[in-house]
C-alpha positions as CSV (number, residue, x, y, z in Angstrom):
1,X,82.3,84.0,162.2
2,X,82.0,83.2,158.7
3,X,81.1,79.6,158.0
4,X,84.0,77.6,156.2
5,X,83.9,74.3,154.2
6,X,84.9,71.1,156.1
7,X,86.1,69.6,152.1
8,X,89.5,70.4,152.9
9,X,91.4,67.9,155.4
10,X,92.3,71.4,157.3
11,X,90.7,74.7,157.8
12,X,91.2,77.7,160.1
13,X,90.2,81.1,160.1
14,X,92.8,84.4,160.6
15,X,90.7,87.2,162.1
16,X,92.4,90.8,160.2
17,X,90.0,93.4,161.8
18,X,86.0,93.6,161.3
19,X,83.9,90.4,160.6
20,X,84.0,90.5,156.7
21,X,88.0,90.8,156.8
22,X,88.4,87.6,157.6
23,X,91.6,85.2,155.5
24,X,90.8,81.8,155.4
25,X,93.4,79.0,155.6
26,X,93.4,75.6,154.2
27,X,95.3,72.8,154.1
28,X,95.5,71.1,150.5
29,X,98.2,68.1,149.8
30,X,100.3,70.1,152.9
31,X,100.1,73.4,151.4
32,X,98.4,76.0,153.0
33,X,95.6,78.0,150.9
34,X,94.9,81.8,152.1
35,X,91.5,83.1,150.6
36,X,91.6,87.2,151.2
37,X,90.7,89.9,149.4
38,X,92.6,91.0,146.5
39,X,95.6,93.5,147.0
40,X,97.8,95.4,144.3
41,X,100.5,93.4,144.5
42,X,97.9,90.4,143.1
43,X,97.9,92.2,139.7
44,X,100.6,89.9,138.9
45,X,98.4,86.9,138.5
46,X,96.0,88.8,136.4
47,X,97.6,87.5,132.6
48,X,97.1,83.9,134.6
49,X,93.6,84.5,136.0
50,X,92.3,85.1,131.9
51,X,94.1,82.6,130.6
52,X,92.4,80.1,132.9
53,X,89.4,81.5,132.6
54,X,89.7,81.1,128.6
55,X,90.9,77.8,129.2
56,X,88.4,76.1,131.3
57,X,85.5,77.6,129.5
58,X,86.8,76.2,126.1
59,X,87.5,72.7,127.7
60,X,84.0,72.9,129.3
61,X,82.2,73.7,126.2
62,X,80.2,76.4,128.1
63,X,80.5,80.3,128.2
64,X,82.1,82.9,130.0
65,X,82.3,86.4,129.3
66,X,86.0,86.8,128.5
67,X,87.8,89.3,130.1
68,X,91.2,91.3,130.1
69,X,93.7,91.5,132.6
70,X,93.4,94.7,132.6
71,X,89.7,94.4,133.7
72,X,90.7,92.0,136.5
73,X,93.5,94.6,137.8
74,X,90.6,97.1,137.4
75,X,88.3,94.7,140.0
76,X,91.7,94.2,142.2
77,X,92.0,98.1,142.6
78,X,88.5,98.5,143.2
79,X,88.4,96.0,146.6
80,X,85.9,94.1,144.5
81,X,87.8,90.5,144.1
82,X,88.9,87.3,146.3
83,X,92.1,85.5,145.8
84,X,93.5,82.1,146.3
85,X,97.2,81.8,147.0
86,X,100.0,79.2,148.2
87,X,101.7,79.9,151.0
88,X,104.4,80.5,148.5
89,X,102.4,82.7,147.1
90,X,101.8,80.7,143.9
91,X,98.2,81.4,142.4
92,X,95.1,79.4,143.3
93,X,91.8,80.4,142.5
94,X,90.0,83.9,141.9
95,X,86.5,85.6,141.8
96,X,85.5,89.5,141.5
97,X,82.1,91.3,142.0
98,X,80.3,93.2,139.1
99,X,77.4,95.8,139.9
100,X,73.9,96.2,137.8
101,X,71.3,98.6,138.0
102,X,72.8,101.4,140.1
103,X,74.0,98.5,142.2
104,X,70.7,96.9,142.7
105,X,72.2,94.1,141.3
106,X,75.3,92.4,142.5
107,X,76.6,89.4,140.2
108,X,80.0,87.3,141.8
109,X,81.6,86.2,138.8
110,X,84.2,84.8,137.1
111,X,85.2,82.2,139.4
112,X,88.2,80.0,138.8
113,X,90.2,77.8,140.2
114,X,93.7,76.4,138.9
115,X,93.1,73.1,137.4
116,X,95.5,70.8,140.4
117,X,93.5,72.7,143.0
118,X,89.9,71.7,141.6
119,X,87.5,69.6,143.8
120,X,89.3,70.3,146.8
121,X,87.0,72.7,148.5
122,X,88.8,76.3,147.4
123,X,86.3,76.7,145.1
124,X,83.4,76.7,147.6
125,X,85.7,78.6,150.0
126,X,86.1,81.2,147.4
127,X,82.2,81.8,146.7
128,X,81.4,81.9,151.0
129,X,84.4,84.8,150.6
130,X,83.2,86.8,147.7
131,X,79.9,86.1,149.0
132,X,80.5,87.9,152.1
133,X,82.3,91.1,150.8
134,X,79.4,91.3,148.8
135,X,77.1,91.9,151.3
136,X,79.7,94.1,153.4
137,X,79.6,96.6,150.3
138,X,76.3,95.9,148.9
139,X,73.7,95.2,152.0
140,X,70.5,95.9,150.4
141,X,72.1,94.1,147.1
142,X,70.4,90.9,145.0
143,X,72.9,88.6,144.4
144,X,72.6,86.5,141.4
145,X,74.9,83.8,139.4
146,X,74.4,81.9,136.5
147,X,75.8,78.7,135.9
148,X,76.0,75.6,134.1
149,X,77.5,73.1,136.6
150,X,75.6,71.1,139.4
151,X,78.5,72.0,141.6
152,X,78.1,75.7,141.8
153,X,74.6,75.4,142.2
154,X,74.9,73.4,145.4
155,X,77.4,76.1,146.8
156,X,75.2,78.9,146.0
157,X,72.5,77.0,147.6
158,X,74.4,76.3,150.7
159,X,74.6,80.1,150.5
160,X,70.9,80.8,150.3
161,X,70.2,81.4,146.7
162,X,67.3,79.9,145.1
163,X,66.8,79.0,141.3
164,X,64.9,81.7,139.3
165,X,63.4,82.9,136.2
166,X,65.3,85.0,133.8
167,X,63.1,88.2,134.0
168,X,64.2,87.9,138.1
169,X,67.8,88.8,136.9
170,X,69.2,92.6,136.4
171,X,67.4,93.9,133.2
172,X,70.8,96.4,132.6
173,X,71.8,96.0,128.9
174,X,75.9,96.3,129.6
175,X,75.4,92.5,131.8
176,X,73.5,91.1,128.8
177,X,76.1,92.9,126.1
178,X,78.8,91.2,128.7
179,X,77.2,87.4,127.0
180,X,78.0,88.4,123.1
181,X,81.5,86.7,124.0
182,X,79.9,83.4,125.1
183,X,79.4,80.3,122.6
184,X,75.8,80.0,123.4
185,X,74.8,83.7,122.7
186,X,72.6,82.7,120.0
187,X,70.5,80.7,122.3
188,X,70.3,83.1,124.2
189,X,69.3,85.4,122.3
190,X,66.6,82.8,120.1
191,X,64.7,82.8,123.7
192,X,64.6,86.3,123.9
193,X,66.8,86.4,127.3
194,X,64.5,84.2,128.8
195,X,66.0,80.8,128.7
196,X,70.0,79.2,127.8
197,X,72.0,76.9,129.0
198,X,72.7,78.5,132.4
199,X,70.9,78.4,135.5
200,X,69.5,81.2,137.1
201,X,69.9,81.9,141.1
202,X,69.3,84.5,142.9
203,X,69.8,85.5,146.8
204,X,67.2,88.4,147.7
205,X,68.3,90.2,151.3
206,X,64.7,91.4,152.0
207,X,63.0,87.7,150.8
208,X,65.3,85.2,151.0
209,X,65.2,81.5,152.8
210,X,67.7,80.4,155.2
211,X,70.6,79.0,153.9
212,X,69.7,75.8,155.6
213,X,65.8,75.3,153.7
214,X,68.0,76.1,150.2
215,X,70.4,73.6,151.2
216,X,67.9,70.7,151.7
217,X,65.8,72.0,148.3
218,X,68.6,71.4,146.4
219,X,69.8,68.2,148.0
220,X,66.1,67.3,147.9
221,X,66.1,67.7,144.0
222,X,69.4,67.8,142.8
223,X,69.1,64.7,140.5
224,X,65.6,66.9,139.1
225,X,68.2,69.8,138.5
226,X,70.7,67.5,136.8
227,X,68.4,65.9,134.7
228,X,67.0,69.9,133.6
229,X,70.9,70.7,132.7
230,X,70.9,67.6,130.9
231,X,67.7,68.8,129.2
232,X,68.2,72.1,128.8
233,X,71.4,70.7,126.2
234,X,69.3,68.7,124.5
235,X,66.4,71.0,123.7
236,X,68.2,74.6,123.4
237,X,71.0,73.0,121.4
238,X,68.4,71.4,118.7
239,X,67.9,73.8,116.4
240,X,71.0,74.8,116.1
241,X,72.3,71.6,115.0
242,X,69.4,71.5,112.5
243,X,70.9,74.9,111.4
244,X,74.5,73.5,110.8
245,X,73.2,70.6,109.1
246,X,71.5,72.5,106.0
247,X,74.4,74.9,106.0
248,X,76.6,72.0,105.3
249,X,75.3,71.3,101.8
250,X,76.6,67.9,102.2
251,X,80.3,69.3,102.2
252,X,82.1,67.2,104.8
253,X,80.9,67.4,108.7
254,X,78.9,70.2,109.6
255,X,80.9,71.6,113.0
256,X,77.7,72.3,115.2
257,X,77.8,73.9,118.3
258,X,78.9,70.4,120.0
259,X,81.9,70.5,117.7
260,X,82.9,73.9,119.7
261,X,81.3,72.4,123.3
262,X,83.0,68.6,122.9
263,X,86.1,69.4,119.9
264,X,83.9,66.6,117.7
């Protein structure tokens, strides 16, 4: 049986065939939350879903390939996304799988949650979900995420990723293209794809840890990863603030990349 977050005051699993179909049922504020795979008739919350998406990223500061609605109905119809609804079927969260390297690599992105249903354990519900349909359709698969936020990283690593290196990530140029919409790009790209503000983590199938040793790393050192996140801001943002400064030619506030990240 798949393993299920304890966050939420109530959780159950529904059993819908094999051991990957599996919807999962929470309880949040006395309304019930059903994780499943996405269906056609989801393509309704697909306008939503982007909108979020655009929407959290901007209030975050931090990047996210943007996407269309059109390429979420695209993930829908290919059995490659996980949604969150209301028992009155009112939208929740959402999360779809992309494929690198002849499906060497598998990525789980794009997850969101709807702002009144954050911190309430459908996010980490979500990513065990995706997680597992991943390995239902791509066994031999590396997983990989990157992220910016201390949170994900502690539900990846409940899920056995570990942090890694850049150059351990799919080299296929269409997942790198997929960062030209992200506000931090130019770092990226200043490093030479080996370094930005996201983390790297990665969950290999034939070398992997147990989910339990990743849990207690992380736990273990997860004021050390804050304090890198922290650093990582500090260091990669640098130059670029140097950059906007002698741009400004003294003409009013230079808008830096903090301007776009905090609206300063």
């Amino acid at each position: 049986m798949v393993p299920v977050s304890e966050d939420s005051p109530r959780r159950k699993l529904i059993r819908t065939g094999g051991p990957f179909h599996i919807n999962i049922v929470s309880t949040v504020d006395n309304q019930h939350i059903i994780i499943r795979v996405a269906t056609v008739s989801d393509k309704v919350y697909s306008k939503t879903i982007t909108d979020e998406m655009e929407a959290s990223a901007a209030a975050r500061g931090t990047g996210i390939a943007k996407r269309s609605p059109e390429y979420i109905e695209q993930k829908i119809d290919e059995g490659k996304a996980v949604i969150a609804i209301t028992g009155r079927n009112e939208w929740v969260g959402f999360c779809y799988i992309e494929t690198w390297g002849h499906g060497e690599y598998v990525a789980n992105s794009g997850l969101i949650v709807a702002p009144a249903y954050r911190k309430s354990g459908v996010a980490k519900s979500i990513k065990k979900r995706i997680f597992e349909l991943s390995r239902q359709k791509y066994p031999e698969a590396k997983i990989f995420g990157l992220t910016t936020g201390l949170a994900v990283m502690k539900i990846n690593s409940e899920l056995g990723y570990e942090p890694v290196t850049y150059s351990e990530l799919t080299q296929d140029e269409a997942f790198w293209a997929g960062c030209k919409s992200c506000v931090n790009y130019d770092i990226l790209m200043s490093k030479d794809r080996k370094n930005c503000m996201c983390t790297a983590m990665l969950y290999d199938p034939k070398d992997h840890y147990e989910p339990a040793e990743t849990t207690q790393y992380f736990e273990e050192n997860k004021k050390g990863f804050e304090r890198l996140l922290k650093f990582k801001q500090w260091k990669l943002l640098r130059p670029f603030l140097k950059k906007d400064k002698s741009e400004s030619n003294g003409g009013g506030k230079p808008k830096s990349l903090l301007h776009h990240f905090f609206h300063l």
